[in-house]
N, C-alpha and C positions, 0 to 999 in steps of 0.2 A: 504493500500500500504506500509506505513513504517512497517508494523507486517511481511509482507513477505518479504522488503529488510532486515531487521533484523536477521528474517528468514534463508536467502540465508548468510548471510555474515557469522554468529555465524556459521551454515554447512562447509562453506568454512572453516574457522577458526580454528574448534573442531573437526569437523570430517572425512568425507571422498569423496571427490569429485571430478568427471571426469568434465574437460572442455573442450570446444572445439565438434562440429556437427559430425564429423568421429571418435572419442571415445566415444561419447555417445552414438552411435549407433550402434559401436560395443558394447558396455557396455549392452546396449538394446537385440540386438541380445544374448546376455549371461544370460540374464534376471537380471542382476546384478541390483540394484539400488531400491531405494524405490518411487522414484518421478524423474521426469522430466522437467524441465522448457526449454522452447525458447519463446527467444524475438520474442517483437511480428513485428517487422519488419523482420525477417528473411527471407530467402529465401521460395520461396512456394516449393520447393521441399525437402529443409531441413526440414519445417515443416511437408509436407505429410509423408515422409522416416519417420519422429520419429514418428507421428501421429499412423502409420502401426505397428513399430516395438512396442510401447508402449501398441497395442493394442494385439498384441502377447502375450507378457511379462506380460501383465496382469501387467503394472506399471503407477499410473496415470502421466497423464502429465498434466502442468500447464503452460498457455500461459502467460507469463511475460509484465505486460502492463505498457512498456517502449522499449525502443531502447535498440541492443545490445551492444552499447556503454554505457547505461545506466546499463544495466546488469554489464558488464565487473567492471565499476566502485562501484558499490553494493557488487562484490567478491574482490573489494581490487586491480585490476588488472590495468595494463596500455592499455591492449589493449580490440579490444571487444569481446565480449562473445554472440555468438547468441544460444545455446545450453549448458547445462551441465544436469548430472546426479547426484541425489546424492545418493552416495551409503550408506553412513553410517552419518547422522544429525548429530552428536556426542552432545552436547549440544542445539543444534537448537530445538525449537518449530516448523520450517516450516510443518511438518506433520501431528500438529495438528491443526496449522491453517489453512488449505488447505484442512482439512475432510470436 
């Protein structure tokens, strides 16, 4: 679990990433992105919509096991986070801890 908050944070950090469930699924729908994480409290239908679009995009997605308030605070944020995309890890391992 701290490999992948680690993960998430050094992405947020170094390189390049959408947050928030309606930009990551537009992001999704673009096929942009290398990975996908949502809290795993999130909505059931934010998670079917990524679930669908990730399965398009041919982009894994990774169910984050923690609240998206736990998320939020993992990328540094004051608010919560139930979805993000990362399009570019820039320093992060997350990608290959997650193979």
């Amino acid at each position: 679990m701290m490999d992948v908050d680690r993960g998430i944070r050094v992405a947020v950090d170094t390189g390049n990433v959408t947050l928030g469930s309606e930009k990551s699924i537009q992001s999704l729908k673009l096929g942009k992105g290398s990975l996908v994480v949502v809290a795993s409290n999130s909505p059931d239908e934010i998670i079917e919509d990524v679930k669908y679009h990730s399965k398009l995009s041919d982009i894994p997605m990774y169910v984050y096991d923690g609240s998206s308030v736990e998320l939020g605070s993992v990328c540094g944020k004051p608010f919560t986070v139930a979805t993000l995309v990362i399009i570019d890890p820039g320093d992060s391992t997350i990608l290959d801890i997650l193979e």
